[in-house]
C-alpha positions as CSV (number, residue, x, y, z in Angstrom):
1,X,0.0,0.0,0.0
2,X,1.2,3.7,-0.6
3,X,0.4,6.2,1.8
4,X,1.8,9.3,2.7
5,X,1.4,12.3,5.2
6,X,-2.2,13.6,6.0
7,X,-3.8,17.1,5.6
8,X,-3.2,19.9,8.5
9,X,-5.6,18.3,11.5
10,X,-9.2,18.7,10.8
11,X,-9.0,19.1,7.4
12,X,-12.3,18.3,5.1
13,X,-10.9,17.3,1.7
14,X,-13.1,16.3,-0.5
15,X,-13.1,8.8,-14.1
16,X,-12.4,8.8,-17.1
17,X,-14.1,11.3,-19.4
18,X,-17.2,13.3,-17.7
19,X,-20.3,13.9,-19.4
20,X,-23.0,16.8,-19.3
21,X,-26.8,16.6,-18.6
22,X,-29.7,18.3,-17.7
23,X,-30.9,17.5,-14.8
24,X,-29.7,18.5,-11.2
25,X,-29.0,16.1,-8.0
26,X,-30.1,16.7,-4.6
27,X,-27.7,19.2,-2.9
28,X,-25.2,16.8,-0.8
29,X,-23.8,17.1,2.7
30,X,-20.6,16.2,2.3
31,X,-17.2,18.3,2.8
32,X,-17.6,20.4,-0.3
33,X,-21.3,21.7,-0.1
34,X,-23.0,24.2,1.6
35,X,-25.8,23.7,4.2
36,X,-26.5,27.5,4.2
37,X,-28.1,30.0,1.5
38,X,-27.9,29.7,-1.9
39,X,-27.4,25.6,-2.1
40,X,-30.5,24.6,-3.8
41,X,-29.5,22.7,-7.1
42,X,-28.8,24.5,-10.2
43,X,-31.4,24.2,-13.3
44,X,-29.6,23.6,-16.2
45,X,-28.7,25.9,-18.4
46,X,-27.7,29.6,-18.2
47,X,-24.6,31.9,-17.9
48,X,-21.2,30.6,-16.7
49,X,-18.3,32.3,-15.3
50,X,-14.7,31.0,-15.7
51,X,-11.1,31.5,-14.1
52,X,-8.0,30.0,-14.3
53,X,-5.7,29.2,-11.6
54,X,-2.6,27.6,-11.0
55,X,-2.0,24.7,-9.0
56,X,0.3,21.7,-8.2
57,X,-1.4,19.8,-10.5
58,X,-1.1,21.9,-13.3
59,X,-3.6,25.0,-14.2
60,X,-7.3,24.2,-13.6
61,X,-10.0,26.2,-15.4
62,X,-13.1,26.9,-12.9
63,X,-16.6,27.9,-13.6
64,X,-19.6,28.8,-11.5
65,X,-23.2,30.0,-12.6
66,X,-25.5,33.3,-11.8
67,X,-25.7,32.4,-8.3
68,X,-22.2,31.6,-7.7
69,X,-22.4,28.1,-7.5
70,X,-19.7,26.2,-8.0
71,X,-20.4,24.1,-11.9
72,X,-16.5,22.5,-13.3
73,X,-13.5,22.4,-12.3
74,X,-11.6,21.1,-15.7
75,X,-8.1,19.8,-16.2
76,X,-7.7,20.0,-20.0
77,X,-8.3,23.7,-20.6
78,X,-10.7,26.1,-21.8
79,X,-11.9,24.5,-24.6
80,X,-13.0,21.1,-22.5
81,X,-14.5,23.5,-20.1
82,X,-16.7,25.2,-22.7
83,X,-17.6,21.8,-24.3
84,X,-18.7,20.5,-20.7
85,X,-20.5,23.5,-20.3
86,X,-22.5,23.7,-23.6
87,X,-23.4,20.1,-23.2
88,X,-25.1,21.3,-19.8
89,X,-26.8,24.1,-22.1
90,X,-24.6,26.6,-20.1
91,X,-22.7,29.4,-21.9
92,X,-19.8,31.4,-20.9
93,X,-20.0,34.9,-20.6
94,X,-17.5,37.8,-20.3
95,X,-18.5,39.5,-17.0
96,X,-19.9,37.7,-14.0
97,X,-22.6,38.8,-12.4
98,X,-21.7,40.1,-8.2
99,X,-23.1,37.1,-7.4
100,X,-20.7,34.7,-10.0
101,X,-17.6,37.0,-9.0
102,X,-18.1,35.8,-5.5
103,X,-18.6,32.3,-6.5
104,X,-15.3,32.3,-8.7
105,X,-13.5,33.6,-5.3
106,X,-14.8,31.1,-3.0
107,X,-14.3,28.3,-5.2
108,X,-10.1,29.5,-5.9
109,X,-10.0,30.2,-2.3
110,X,-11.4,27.3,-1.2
111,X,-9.0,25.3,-3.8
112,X,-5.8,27.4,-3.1
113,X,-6.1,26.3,0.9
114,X,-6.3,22.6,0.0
115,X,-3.7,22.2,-2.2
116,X,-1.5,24.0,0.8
117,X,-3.0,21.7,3.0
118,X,-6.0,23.4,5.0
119,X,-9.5,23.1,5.6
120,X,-11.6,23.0,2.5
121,X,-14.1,25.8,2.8
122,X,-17.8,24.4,2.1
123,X,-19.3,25.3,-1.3
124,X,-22.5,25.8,-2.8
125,X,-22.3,23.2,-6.0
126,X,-25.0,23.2,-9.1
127,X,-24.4,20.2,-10.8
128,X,-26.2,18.5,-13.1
129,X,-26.3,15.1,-14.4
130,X,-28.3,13.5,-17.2
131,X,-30.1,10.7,-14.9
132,X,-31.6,10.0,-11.3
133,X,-29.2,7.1,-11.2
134,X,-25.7,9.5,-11.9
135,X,-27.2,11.7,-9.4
136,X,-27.7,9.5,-6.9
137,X,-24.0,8.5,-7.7
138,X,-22.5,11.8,-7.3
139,X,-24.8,12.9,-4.4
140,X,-23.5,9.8,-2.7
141,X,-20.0,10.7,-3.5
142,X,-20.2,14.0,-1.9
143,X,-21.1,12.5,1.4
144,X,-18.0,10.6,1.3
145,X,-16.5,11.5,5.1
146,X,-12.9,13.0,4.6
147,X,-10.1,11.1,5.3
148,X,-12.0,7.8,3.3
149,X,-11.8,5.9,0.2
150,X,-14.4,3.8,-1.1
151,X,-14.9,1.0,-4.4
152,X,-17.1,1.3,-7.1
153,X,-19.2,-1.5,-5.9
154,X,-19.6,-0.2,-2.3
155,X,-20.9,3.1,-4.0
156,X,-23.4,0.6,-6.0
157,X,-23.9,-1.0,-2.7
158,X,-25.2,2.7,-1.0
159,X,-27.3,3.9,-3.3
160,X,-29.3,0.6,-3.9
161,X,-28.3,-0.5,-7.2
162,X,-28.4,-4.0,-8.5
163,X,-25.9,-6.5,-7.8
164,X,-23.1,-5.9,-10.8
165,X,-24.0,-2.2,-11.4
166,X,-20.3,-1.1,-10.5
167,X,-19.0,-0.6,-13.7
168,X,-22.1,1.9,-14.4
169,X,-21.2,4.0,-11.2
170,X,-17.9,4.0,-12.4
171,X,-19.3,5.4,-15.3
172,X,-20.8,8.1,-13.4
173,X,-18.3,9.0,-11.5
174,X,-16.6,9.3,-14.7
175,X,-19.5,11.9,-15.4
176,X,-18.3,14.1,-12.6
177,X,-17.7,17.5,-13.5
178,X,-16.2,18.8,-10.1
179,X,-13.1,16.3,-9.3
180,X,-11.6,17.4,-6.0
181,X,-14.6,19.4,-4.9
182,X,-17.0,15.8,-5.4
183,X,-14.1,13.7,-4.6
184,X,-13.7,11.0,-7.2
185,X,-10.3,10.8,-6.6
186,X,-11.2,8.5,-3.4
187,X,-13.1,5.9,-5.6
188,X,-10.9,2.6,-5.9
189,X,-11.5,-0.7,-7.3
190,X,-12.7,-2.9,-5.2
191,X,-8.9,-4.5,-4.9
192,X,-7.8,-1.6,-3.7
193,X,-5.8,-0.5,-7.0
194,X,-6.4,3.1,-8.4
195,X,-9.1,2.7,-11.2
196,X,-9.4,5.8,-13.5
197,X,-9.6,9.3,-12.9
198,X,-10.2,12.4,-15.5
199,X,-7.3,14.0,-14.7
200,X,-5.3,11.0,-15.5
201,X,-3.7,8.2,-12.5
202,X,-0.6,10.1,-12.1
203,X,-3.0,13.3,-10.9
204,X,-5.0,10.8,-8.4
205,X,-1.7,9.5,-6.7
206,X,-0.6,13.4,-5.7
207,X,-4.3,13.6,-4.7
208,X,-4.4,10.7,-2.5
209,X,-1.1,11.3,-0.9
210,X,-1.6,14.6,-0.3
211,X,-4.6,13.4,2.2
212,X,-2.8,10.8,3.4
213,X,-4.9,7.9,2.0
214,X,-3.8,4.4,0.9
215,X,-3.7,2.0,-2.0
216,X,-2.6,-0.6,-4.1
217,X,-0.6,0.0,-7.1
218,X,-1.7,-3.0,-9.4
């Protein structure tokens, strides 16, 4: 097993190619989302509002909506963000509303302090996926306590799927357009060996280590 330091005490941290759709999952609890105002699930469909910032990982390009609510967080630049976006019926546009300005601050600020180790600040998300069963997924996956890993089959396993659904919810989780802030980096195979992950297996090692967290290289 690898493993390697944890976060700073107390820290909340929060695969292959994701996928747009247009319909939006229950709000979740988990480290990432907001219990307060301005939570409720995103419709699809409206203006986005995108930033790039550097990380250790390499730049990520960010977007939120209107309300400020956090929608991507993309790897492979700003064309794969506007692609994810237009396949949610979401266009970019040149100035964010106060609201969306706020968003974009919250969601680099809450970003900047993980990657230097801190507490992830909660978040308000809007995402959408294209069926009950992906949401369920994802909404799942944001409950995920920090400091945990789980398998594709115990993720089938909580949200009631049939028996033999875990390559579907690995397809979902592939479908997740917020990696880090929904954590799909702590979804293994059931062996314990990595899986995939959209920003590629090398991206998910620096990402598990940096929260301390185990596995098997296969």
């Amino acid at each position: 097993m690898t493993k390697s330091a944890p976060l700073k005490a107390g820290a909340d941290a929060s695969s292959d190619a994701r996928k747009g759709g247009a319909e939006a999952p229950p709000m979740a609890s988990g480290p990432m989302a907001s219990a307060g105002a301005g939570s409720s699930p995103a419709a699809a469909g409206g203006d986005a509002y995108a930033r790039t910032i550097p990380s250790p990982l390499g730049a990520l390009w960010l977007a939120v909506d209107g309300e400020g609510r956090a929608l991507s967080v993309e790897w492979d630049g700003a064309e794969a963000l506007e692609l994810g976006l237009q396949r949610r019926s979401f266009r970019q546009a040149s100035t964010p509303t106060p609201a969306g300005a706020a968003g974009l601050d919250r969601l680099a600020a809450a970003l900047a302090r993980y990657f230097e180790g801190d507490v992830l600040a909660p978040l308000a998300i809007g995402v959408t996926a294209a069926s009950a069963f992906r949401r369920g997924v994802l909404g799942a996956l944001n409950e995920l306590p920090a400091g945990t890993c789980t398998s594709y089959g115990a993720l089938a396993v909580q949200i009631g799927a049939k028996p033999g659904a875990a390559r579907a919810v690995g397809g979902a989780v592939g479908s997740n357009p917020l990696p880090i802030v929904i954590p799909c980096h702590r979804v293994l195979q059931a062996d314990g060996t990595l899986g995939g992950f959209s920003g590629g297996l090398d991206r998910k090692r620096w990402l598990l280590r940096h929260e301390g967290l185990s596995w098997r290289e296969g």
